[in-house]
C-alpha positions in Angstrom: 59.4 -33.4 -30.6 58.9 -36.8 -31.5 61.1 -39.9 -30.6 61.4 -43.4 -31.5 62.2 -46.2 -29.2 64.7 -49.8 -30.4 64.9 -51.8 -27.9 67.2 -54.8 -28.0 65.9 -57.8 -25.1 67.9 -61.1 -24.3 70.9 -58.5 -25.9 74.0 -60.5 -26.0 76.9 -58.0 -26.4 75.8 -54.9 -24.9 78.9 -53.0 -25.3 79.5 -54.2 -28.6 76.2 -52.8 -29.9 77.4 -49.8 -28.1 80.4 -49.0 -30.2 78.5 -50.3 -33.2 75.9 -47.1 -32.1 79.2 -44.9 -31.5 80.7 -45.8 -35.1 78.0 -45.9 -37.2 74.7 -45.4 -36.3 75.2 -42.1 -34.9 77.1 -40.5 -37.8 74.1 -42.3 -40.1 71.3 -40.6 -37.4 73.4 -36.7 -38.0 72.8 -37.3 -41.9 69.0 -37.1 -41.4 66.9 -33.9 -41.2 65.3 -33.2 -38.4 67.3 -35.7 -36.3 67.9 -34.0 -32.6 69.8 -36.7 -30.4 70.5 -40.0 -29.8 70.9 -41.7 -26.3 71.0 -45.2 -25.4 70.4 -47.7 -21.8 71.1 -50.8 -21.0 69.9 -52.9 -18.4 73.0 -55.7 -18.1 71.7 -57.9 -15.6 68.2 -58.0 -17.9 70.3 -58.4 -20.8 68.5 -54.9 -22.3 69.7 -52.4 -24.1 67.0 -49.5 -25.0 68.1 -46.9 -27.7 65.9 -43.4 -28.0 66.3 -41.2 -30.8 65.0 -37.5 -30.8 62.9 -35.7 -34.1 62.2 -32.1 -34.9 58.6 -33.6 -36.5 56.9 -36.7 -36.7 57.0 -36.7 -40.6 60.6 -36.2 -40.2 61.1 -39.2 -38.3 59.0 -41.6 -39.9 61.0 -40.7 -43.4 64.0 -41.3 -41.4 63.0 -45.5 -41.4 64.5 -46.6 -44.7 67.3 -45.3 -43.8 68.4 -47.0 -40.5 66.5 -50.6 -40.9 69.6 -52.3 -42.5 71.8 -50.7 -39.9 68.8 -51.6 -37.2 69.2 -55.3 -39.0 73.1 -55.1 -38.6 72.9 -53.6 -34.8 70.8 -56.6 -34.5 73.3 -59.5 -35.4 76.3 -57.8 -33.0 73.8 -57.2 -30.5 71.2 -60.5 -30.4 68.5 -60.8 -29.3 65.1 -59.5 -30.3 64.5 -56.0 -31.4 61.0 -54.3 -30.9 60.5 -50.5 -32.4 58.2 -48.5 -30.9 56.9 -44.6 -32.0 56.1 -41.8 -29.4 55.4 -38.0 -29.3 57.7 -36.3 -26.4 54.9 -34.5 -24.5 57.0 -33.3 -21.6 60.6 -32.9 -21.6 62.5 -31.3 -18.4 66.1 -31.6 -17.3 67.9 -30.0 -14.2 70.9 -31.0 -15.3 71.8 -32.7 -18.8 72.3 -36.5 -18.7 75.0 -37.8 -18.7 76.8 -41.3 -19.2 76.8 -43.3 -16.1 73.7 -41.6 -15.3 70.8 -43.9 -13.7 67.9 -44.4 -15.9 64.1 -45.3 -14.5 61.7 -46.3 -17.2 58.4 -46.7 -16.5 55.8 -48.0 -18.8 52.0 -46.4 -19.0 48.3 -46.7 -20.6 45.4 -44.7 -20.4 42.6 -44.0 -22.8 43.8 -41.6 -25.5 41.2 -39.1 -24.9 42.0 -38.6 -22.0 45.6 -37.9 -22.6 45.8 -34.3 -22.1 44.2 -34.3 -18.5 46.8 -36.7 -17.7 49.8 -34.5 -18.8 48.1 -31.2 -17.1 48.1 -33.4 -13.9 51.5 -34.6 -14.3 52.6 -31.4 -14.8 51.0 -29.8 -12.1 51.0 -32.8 -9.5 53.8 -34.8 -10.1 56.6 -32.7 -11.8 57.0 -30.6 -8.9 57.9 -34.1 -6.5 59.4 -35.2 -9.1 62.3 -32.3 -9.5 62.4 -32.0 -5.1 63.8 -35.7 -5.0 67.6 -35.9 -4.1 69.5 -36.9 -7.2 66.5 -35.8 -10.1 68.6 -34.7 -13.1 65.5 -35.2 -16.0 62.4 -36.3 -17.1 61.1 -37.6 -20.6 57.1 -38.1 -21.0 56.4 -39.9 -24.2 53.0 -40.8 -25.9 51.6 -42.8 -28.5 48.3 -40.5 -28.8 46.7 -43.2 -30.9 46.8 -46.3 -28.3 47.4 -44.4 -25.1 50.4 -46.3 -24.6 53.5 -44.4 -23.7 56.9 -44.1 -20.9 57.9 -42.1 -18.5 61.6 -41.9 -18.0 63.5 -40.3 -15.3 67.3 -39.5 -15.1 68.6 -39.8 -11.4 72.0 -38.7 -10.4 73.0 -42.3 -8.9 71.2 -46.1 -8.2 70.3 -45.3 -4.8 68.3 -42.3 -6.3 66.6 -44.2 -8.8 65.9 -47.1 -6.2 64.6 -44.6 -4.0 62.3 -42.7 -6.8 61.0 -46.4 -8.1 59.4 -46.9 -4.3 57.7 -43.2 -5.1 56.6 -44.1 -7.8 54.9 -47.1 -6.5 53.0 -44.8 -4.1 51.6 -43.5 -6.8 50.2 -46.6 -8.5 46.7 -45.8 -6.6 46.2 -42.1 -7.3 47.0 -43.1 -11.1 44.5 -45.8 -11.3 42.3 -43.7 -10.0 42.8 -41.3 -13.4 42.5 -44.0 -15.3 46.7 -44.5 -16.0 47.8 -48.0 -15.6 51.4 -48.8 -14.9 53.1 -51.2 -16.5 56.2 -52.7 -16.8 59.1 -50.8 -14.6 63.2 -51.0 -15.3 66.3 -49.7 -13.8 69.1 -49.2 -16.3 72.4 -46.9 -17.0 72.4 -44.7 -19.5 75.6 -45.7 -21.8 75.7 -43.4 -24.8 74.7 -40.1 -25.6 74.5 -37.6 -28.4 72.1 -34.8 -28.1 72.1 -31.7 -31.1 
């Protein structure tokens, strides 16, 4: 699976780029092949709203573009702010229970050398999945890669904030023995997820 990232910072009308998702973006995503899902975040007191979208192939996805800059330009204006776009492949995917609206949202950024990106996931699957899933309140993980610059996210779907607050602090225990593999954490937010539409 392969996803790309629109993330909207110093966002003005969260909710109204919401229902501008809702109305039109999402019937305009379900028109393109290979299209899988949809979900969106939003950070309101950091004036963020994040939107991911889900691909069968990368090929599909990147044909997808034309079609969804104007309305990207459009979500723009009734959203403000400035938009960045970012492309990742979905190495790990995992949910306990499917996401759902309301649902706490901890994104994590990372960067490592992109040879050495397989070792990572192996470790994350074998080291940190399993602590991952025996937290109170896990309901999902997302692992996402750009194998050409090593830079990628992590994001993990909590039942509730004090969850999420309580899985950030693990996560920051883990800063060392990720250094140590050569993955560098960078920037970390806490956000609610506020759409979704997954095929």
């Amino acid at each position: 699976m392969f996803t790309r990232t629109v993330t909207f910072t110093g966002a003005t009308d969260i909710d109204g780029g919401v229902r501008y998702l809702q109305d039109t973006v999402a019937p305009l995503l379900g028109e393109q092949k290979g299209f899988r899902g949809v979900t969106a975040s939003a950070d309101r007191a950091g004036a963020v709203l994040g939107v991911l979208s889900l691909w069968e192939t990368e090929a599909e996805r990147d044909a997808s573009e034309s079609a969804l800059a104007s309305a990207r330009q459009e979500g723009q204006r009734v959203i403000g702010g400035e938009v960045t776009v970012e492309q990742f492949e979905e190495l790990l995917v995992e949910m306990a229970e499917p996401p759902t609206v309301g649902s706490s949202l901890l994104l994590r950024r990372i960067s490592m050398d992109p040879a050495k990106v397989e070792e990572n996931l192996d470790f994350f699957r074998r080291e940190v999945l399993p602590r991952m899933k025996a937290s109170p309140g896990f309901r999902g993980v997302r692992n996402m890669i750009n194998r050409q610059t090593g830079g990628g996210m992590v994001g993990t779907v909590w039942a509730d904030r004090a969850a999420m607050d309580a899985a950030a602090e693990a996560t920051e225990a883990r800063r060392q023995q990720a250094a140590e593999r050569g993955v560098t954490f960078g920037e970390q937010t806490r956000r609610e997820i506020v759409f979704i539409d997954l095929r």
